[in-house]
MARNU-322809 format. One record per residue: x, y, z of N, C-alpha, C, O in turn. Coordinates in steps of 0.1 Angstrom, whole numbers, plus 2048, in hexadecimal, padded with zeros to 3 digits. Example, Ala and Ser with C-alpha at 12.3 -4.5 7.8 and 13.67 -1.06 7.14 Angstrom:
2
n.X | n.Y | n.Z | ca.X | ca.Y | ca.Z | c.X | c.Y | c.Z | o.X | o.Y | o.Z
884 | 7C7 | 84E | 87B | 7D3 | 84E | 884 | 7DF | 84E | 88E | 7DF | 855
880 | 7EA | 847 | 889 | 7F5 | 847 | 881 | 800 | 84F | 886 | 80B | 850
//
This chain:
86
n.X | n.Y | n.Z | ca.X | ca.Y | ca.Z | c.X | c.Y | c.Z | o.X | o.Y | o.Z
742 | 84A | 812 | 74D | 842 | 80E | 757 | 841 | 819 | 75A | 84A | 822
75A | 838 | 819 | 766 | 834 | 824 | 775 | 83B | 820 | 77B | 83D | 815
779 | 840 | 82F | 787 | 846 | 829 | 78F | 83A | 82D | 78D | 830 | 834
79C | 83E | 825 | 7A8 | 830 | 827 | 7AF | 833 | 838 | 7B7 | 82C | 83E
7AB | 840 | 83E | 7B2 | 842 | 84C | 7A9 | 840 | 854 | 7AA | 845 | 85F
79D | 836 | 852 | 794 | 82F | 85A | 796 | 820 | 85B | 792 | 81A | 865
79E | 81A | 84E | 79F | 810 | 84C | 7AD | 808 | 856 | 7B8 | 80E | 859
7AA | 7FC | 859 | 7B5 | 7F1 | 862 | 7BB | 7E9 | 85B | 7BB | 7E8 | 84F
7C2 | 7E1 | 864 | 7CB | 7D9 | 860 | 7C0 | 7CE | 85B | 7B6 | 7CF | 861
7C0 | 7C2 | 852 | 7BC | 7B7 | 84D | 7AC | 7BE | 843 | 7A3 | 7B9 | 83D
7AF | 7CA | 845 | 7A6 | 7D7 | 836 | 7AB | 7D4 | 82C | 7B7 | 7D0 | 82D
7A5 | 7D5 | 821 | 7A7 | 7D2 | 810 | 7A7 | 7E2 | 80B | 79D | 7E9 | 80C
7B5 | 7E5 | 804 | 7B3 | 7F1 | 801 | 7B8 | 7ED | 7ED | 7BB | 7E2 | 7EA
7B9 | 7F9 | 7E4 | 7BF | 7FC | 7D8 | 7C8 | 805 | 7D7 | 7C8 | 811 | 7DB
7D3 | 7FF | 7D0 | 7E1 | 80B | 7C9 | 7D7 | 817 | 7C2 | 7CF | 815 | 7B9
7DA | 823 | 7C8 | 7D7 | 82D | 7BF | 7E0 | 830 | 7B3 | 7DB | 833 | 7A7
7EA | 830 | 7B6 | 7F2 | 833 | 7B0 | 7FD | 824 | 7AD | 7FC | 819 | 7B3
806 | 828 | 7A5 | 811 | 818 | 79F | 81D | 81C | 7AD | 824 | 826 | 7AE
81E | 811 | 7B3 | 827 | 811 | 7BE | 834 | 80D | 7B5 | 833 | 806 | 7AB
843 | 814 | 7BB | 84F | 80F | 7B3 | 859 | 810 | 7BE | 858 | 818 | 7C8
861 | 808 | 7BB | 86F | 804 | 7C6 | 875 | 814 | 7C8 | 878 | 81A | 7BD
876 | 81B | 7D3 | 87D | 82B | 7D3 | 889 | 827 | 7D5 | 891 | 830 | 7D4
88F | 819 | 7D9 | 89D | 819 | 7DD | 89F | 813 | 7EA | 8A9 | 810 | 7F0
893 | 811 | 7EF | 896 | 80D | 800 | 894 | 7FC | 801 | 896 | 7F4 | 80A
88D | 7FA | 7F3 | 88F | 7E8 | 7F7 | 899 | 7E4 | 7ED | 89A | 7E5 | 7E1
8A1 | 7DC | 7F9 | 8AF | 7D3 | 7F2 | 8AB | 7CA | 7EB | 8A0 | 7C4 | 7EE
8B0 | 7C6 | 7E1 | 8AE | 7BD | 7D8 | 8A4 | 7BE | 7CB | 8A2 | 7B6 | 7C3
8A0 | 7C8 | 7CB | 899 | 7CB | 7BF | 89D | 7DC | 7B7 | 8A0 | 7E7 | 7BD
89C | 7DB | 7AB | 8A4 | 7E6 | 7A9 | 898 | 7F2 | 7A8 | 88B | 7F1 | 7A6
8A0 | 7FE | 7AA | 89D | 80A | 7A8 | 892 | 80E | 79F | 895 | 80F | 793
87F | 813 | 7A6 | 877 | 814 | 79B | 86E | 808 | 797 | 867 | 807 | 78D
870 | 7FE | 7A0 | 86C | 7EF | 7A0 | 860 | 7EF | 79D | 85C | 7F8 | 7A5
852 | 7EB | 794 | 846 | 7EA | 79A | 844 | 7E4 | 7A5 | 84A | 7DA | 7A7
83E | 7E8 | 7AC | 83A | 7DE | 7BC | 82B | 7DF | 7B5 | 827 | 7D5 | 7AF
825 | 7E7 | 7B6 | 818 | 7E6 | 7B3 | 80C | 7EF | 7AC | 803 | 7F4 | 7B2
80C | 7EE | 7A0 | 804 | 7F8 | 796 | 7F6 | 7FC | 79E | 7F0 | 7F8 | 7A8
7F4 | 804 | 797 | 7E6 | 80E | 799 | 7DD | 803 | 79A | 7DA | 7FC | 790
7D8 | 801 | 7A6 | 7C8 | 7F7 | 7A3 | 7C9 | 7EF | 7AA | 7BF | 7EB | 7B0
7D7 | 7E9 | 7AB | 7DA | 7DD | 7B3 | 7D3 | 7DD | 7BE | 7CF | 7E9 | 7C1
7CD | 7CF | 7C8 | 7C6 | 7CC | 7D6 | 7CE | 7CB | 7DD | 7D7 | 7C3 | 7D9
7CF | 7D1 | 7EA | 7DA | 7C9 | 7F4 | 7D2 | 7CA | 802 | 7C8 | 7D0 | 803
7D7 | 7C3 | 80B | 7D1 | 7C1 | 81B | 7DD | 7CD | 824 | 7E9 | 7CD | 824
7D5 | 7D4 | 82B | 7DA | 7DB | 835 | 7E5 | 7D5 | 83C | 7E0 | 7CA | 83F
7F3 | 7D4 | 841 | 7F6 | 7CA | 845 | 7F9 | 7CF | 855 | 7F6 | 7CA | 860
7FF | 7DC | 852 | 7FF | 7E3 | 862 | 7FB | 7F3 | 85D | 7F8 | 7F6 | 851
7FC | 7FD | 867 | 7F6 | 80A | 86B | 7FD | 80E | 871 | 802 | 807 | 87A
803 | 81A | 870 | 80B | 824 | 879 | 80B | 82F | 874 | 804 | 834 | 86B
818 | 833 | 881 | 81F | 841 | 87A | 82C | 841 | 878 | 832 | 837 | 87C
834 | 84B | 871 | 840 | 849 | 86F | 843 | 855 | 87C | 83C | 85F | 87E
84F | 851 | 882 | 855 | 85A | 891 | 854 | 866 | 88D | 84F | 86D | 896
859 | 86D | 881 | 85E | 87A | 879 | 851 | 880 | 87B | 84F | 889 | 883
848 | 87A | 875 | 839 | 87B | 872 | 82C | 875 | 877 | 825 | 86D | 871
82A | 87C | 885 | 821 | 86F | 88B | 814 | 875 | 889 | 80A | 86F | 88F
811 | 882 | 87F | 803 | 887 | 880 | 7FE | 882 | 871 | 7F4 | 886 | 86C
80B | 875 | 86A | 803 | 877 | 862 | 804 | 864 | 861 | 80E | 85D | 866
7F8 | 85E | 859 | 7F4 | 84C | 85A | 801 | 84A | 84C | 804 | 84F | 842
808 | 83E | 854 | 80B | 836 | 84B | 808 | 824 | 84B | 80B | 81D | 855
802 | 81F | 83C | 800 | 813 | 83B | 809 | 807 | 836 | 80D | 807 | 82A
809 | 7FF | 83D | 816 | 7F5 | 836 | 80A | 7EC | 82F | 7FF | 7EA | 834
80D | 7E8 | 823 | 801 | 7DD | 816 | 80A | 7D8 | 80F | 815 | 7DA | 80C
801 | 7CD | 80E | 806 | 7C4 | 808 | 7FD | 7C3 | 7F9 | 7F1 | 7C2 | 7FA
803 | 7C4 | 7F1 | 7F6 | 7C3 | 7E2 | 7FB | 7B4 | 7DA | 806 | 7AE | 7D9
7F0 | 7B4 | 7D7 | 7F1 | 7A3 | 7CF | 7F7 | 7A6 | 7C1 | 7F8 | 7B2 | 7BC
7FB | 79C | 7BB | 804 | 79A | 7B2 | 7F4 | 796 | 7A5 | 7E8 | 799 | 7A5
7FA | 791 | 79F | 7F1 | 78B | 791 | 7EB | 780 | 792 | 7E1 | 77D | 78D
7F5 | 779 | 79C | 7EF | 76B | 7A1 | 7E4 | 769 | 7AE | 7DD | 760 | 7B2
7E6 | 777 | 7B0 | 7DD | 777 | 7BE | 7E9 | 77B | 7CF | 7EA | 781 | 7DA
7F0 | 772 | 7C6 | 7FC | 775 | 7D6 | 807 | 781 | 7D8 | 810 | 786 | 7D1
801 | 782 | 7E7 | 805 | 78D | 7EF | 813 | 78F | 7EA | 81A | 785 | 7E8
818 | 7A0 | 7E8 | 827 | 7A2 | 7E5 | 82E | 7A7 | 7F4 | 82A | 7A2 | 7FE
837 | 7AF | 7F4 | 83F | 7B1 | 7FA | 836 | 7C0 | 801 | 82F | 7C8 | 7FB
839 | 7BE | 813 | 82E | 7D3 | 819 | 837 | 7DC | 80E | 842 | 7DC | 809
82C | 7E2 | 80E | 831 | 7F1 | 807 | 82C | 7FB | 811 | 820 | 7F9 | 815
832 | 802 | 814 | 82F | 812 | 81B | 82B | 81B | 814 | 831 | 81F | 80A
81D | 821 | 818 | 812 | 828 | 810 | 80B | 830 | 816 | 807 | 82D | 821
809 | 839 | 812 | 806 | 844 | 816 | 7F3 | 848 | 816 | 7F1 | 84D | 80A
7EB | 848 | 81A | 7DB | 84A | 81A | 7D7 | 850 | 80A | 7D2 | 849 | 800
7D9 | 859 | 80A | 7DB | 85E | 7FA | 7DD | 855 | 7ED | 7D8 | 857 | 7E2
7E7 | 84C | 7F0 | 7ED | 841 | 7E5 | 7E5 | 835 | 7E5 | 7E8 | 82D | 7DC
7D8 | 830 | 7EF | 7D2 | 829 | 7EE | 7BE | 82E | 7ED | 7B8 | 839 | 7EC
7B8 | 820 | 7ED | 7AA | 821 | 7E8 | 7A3 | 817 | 7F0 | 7A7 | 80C | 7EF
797 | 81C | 7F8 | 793 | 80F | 802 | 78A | 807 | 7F5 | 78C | 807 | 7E9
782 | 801 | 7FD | 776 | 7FA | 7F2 | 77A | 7F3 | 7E8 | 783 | 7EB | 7E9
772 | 7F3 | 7DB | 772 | 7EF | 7D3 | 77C | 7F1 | 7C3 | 77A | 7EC | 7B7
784 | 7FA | 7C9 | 78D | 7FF | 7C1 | 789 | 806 | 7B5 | 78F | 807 | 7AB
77C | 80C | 7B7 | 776 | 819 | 7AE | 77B | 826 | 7B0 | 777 | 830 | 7AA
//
């Protein structure tokens, strides 16, 4: 099985878990869905955070209902699913 800390940028990963607004994006309130459990999104970039550079973080974008791309969410390897979303 493929791990998600093998996977790049323009990779198709799944929400493990229901993504929710923590407070850090303006304009949507507190607890927001951004993106339920299951959801598909495309890798959009790869890094590290400065604090934390031993550990991957992924910025994704997950599709909406209509298919279209929402707003990056910052995600953590754990919180996502490569493949086929099994």
């Amino acid at each position: 099985m493929v791990s998600v800390d093998n996977l790049e940028e323009g990779d198709a990963v799944y929400a493990a878990i229901d993504f929710r607004n923590d407070g850090s994006l303006d304009g949507l309130p507190d607890q927001a869905l951004l993106a339920p459990a299951g959801s598909r999104g495309v890798i959009v970039r790869k890094g590290h955070l400065e604090e934390n550079p031993d550990r991957t973080v992924f910025l994704v974008r997950f599709e909406d209902a209509g298919g279209n791309l929402g707003i990056p969410v910052g995600c953590w390897a754990e919180e996502l699913r490569p493949g086929s979303g099994d």
